[in-house]
C-alpha positions in Angstrom: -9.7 3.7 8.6 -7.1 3.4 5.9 -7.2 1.9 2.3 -4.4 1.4 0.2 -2.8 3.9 1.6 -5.5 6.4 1.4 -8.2 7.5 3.8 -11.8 5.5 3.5 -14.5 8.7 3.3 -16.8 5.8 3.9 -18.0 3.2 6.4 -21.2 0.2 7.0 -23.4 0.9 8.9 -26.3 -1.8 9.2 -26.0 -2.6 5.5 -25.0 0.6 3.9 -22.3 3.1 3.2 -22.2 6.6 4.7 -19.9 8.8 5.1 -17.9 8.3 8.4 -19.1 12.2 9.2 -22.4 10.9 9.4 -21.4 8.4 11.9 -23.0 7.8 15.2 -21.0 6.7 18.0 -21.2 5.5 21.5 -18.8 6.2 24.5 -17.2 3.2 23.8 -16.4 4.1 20.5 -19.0 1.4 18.6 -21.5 2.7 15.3 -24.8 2.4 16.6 -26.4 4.5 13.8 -25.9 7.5 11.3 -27.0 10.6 10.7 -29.7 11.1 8.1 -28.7 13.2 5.0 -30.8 16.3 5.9 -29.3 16.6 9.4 -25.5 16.5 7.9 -26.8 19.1 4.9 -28.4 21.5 7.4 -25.4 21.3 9.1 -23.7 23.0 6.2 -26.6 24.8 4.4 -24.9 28.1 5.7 -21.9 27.4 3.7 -21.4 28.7 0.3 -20.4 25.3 -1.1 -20.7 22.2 -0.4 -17.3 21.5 -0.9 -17.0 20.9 2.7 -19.8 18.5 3.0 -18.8 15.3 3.7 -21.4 13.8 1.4 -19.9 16.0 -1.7 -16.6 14.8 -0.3 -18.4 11.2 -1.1 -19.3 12.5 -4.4 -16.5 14.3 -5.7 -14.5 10.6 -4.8 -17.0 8.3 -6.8 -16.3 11.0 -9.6 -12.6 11.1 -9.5 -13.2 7.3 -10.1 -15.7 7.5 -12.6 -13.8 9.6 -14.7 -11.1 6.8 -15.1 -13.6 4.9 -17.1 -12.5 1.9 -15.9 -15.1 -0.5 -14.1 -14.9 -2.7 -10.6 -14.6 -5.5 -13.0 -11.4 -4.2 -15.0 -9.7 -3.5 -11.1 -10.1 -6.6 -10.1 -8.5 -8.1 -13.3 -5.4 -6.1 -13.3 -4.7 -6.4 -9.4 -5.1 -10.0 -10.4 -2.7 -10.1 -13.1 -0.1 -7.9 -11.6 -0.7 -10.2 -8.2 0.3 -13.0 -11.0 3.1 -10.9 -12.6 5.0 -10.4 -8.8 4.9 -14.2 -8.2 6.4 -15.1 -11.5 9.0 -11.9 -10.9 9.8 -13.5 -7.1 10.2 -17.6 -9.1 12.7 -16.1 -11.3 14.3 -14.2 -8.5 14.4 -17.0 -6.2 15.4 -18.9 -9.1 18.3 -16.8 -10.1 19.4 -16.2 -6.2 20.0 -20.6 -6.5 21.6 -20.1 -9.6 24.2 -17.4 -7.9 24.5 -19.4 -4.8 25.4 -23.2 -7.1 27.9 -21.3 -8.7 29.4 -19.3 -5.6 29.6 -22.7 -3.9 31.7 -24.3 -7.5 34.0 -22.0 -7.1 33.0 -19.4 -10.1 32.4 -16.1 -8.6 32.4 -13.9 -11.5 29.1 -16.1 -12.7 27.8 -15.7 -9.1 28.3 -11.9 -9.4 26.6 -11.8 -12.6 23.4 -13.6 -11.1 23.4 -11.4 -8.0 23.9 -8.5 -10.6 21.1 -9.4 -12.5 18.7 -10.0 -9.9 18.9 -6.3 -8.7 18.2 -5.2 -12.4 15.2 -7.6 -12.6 14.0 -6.2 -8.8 14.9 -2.5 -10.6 12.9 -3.5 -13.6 9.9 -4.7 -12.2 9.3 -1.8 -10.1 8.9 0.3 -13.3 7.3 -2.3 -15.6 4.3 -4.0 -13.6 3.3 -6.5 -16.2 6.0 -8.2 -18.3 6.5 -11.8 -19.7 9.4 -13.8 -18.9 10.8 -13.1 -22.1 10.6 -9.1 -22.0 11.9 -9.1 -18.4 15.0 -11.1 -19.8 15.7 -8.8 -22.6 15.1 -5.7 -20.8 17.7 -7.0 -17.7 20.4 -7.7 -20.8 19.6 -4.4 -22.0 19.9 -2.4 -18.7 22.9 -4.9 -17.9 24.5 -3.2 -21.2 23.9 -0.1 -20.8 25.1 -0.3 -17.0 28.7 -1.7 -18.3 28.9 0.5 -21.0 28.2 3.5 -18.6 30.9 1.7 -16.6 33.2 1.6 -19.4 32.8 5.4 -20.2 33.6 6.2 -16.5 36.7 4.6 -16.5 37.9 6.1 -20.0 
């Protein structure tokens, strides 16, 4: 089973979490029950580490998250705020992509060009800079506007 991309190490069974190694399965492919923890350890007591274990693998996973010192609490928060930062990229998107279309349809296509421009710079911008206000995403999409026109302007010098 996947997560985010990454592999789960872990899956319930009747309440808890094991490691999917400690699994057991029927012929139609169902969890009905796990291994204990002395069957799975005997299994690689003649191993010089554990390293290969898949309850180490367990462990050495809860540590590789317990040395961010960040808690379940603080995850949640961000995903929340950067959930909350990509809808209010997407309204001014979707706003500008109006903006663009009003003035393609009133005849003004350099304005609609400038929209359509900025809009990829804000889309650029965001994928770098998860959380930003309204106000920063503005300045830095002027900014990186500049400094694309005044790479342009160097080109053609």
């Amino acid at each position: 089973m996947m997560w985010n991309g990454l592999k789960r190490l872990t899956a319930e069974c009747k309440g808890e979490y094991v490691p999917h190694e400690m699994l057991i399965i029927n012929i139609e492919g169902r969890v009905y029950g796990r291994k204990t923890c002395v069957a799975v350890c005997e299994k690689f007591a003649d191993e010089e580490s554990c390293g290969s274990c898949p309850i180490q693998r367990a462990f050495n996973r809860l540590a590789e998250y317990e040395n961010l010192e960040i808690t379940l609490d603080q995850i949640k928060e961000l995903d929340k705020r950067y959930t909350e930062k990509c809808g209010q990229i997407k309204e001014i998107v979707k706003r500008l992509e109006k903006e663009a279309e009003e003035a393609r349809a009133g005849g003004d296509p350099e304005i609609s060009g400038a929209y359509i421009r900025s809009i990829y710079i804000i889309k650029e911008i965001a994928e770098e800079w998860p959380e930003l206000t309204d106000d920063k995403l503005v300045d830095l999409a002027i900014k990186k506007m500049e400094q694309r026109e005044e790479e342009e302007n160097n080109e053609t010098d």
